[in-house]
N, C-alpha and C positions, 0 to 999 in steps of 0.2 A: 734666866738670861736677861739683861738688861737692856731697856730701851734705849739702842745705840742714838736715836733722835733726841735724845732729851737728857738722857745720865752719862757719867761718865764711864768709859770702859774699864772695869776691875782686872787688874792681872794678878798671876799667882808668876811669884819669877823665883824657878830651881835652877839653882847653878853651884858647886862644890867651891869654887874659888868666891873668898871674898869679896876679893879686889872686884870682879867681874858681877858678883850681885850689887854692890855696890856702885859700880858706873852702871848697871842696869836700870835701879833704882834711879838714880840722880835722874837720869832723862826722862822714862817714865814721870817721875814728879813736876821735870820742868816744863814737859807737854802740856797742852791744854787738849781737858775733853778723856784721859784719861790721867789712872791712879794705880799703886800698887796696895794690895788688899792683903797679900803677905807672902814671906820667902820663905824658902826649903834648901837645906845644904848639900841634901841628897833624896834619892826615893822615895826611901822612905818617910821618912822626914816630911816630905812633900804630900804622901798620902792622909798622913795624920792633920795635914793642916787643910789639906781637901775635904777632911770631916765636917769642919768647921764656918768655913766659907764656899762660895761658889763663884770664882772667877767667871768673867768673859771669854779674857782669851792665856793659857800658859806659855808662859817660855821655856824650855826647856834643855840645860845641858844633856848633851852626851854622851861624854865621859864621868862618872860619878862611882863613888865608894857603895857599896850595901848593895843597891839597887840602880845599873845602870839608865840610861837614858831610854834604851826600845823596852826593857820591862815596866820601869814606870809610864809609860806612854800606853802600854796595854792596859795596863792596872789603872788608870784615869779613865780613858773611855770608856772601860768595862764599866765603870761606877756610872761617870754622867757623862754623856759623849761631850766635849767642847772644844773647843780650836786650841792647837796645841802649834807652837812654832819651837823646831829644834835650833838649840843654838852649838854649832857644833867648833870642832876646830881640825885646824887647814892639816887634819893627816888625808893618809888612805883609810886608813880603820874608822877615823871621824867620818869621810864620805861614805864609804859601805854602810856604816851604821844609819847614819842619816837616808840613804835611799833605803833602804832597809822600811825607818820609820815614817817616812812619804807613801811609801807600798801600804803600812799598816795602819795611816789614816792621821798622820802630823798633814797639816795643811801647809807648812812653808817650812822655811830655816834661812837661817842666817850662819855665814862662819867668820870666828876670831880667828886673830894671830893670837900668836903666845905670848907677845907686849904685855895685852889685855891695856890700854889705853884707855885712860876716858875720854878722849877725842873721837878714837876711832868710828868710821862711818859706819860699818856693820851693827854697831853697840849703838848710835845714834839714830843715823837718820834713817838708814835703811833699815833697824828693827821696830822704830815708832810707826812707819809707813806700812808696816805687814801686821802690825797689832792693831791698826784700825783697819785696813782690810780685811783680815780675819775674823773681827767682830761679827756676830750677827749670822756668820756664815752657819747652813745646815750642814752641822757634821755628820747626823742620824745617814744623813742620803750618801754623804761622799764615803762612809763607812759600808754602807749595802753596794755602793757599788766595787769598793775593791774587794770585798771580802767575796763578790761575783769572781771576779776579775781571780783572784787567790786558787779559787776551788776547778775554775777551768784549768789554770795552770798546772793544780797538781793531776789535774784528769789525763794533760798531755804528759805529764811526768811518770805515769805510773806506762804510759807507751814508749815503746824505743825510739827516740826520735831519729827521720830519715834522715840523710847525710846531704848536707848542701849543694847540691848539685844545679849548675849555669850551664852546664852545656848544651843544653837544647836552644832552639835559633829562636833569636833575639829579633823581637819586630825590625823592622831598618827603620820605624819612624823614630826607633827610641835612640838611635844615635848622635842624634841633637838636638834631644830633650834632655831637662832636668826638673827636680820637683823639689823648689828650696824653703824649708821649713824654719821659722824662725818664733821661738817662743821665750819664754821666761817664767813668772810666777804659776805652777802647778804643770808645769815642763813634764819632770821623771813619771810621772802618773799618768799623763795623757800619752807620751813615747809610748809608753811600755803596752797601755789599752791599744794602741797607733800599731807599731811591730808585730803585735803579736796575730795581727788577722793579717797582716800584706803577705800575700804571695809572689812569687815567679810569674810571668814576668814584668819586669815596672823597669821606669826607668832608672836611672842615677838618680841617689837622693844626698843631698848636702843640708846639714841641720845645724843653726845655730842657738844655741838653751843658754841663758845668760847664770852661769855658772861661776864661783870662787875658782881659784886655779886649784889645777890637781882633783877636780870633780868630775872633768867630763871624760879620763879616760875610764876610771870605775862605770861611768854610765852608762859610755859604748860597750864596754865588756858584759854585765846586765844584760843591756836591750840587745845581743847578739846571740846571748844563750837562749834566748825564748824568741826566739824569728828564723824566720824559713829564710831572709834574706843576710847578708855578710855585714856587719855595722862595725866599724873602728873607729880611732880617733885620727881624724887628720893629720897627715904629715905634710912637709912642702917635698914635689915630685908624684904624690899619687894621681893617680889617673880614674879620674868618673866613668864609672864601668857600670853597666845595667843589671838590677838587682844585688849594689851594691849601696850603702849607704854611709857617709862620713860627717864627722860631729868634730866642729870646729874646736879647738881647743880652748881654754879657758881665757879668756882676757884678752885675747888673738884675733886679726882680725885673715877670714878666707876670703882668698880672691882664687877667680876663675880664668885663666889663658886657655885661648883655641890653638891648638895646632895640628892643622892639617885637620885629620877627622877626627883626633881626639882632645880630651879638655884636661887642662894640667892644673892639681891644686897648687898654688903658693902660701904660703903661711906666714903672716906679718908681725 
């Protein structure tokens, strides 16, 4: 691993489409402080050139031929654990996959359109800004803890899980109260460690994860199967209900109205 004080940051950038290693590259080069060290068109591809070098930090698509995105993502840290950023694109199946790979130890992601532009800011500014924060990071430690995190999960898994049940009486101080959580970079990871110990009873919880659009209903649906409490993606109309929790929608801003004793989400 390279002295992020002093050298510049090596990246290794997989990606199947040209065009998009390509404006990968370009930025990458136009940065200062980092370099690309060499590309891969797919997984495989990628592994054999991981023989060779030892990047700082990978980029990594997806969607990819041979060897998709969450298996070369195993088969890298299996070898030398290092910062891995998914670079995904703006489906469902791209989001699943991509929490998917956040769960099994990618430290970010970025998502394209289908343009693939070399303007575009995901390919820009906001993929150079998370390859120097990802630099340097210990992956060893953030890998021991999901792979904690993994094994409790499937511990509840192999039990029947009980049936969500709210109708036992609800404090009255929690009638208005609310617990507004607002995150971004390593978001899906900290939710899911977050959910998966909250119990009955708590208040209303409204969350906003700075998320691509089309990510944060895959997220709530995730973080609902593994909580004791009811998590969805906000609509405008819902109502903050205790032991309830809602996750703003992507690029959307949630506002909160009181009426009477209860609290109405709006959705902008």
């Amino acid at each position: 691993m390279a002295n992020m004080a002093t050298q510049e940051i090596g990246v290794l950038v997989v990606d199947d489409s040209a065009v998009v290693r390509t404006v990968i590259c370009d930025n990458i080069a136009a940065a200062p402080g980092m370099k690309v060290i060499g590309t891969a068109s797919d997984g495989q591809k990628a592994l054999d050139v991981f023989k060779s070098v030892r990047p700082d930090v990978v980029t990594l698509d997806v969607r990819m031929p041979n060897m998709d995105g969450l298996a070369t993502l195993e088969a890298i840290l299996t070898r030398h654990p290092v910062p891995v950023i998914m670079v995904s694109c703006l489906t469902r199946m791209g989001a699943d996959i991509t929490l998917d790979a956040l769960d099994s130890g990618a430290i970010d992601y970025v998502a394209k359109s289908g343009h693939e532009s070399g303007a575009e800011p995901a390919l820009r500014d906001e993929l150079l800004r998370k390859i120097r924060n990802a630099a340097g990071i210990d992956v060893r430690r953030i890998l021991q803890i999901r792979r904690e995190r993994k094994q409790r999960r499937a511990e509840r898994a192999r039990q029947k899980p009980p049936p969500k049940e709210f109708r036992r009486s609800v404090p009255a101080e929690f009638h208005d109260k609310c617990i507004a959580i607002g995150i971004s970079t390593g978001g899906p990871p900290a939710l899911s460690s977050l959910f998966e110990t909250l119990s009955p009873p708590i208040p209303p919880i409204v969350i906003v994860q700075q998320m691509p659009a089309g990510f944060t209903k895959p997220l709530a649906w995730r973080l609902n199967s593994i909580s004791k409490l009811a998590i969805k993606e906000a609509a405008s109309g819902d109502m903050l209900r205790p032991n309830h929790a809602l996750i703003a929608p992507s690029e959307r801003h949630l506002q909160l109205r009181r009426l009477g004793k209860w609290t109405k989400v709006v959705i902008r």
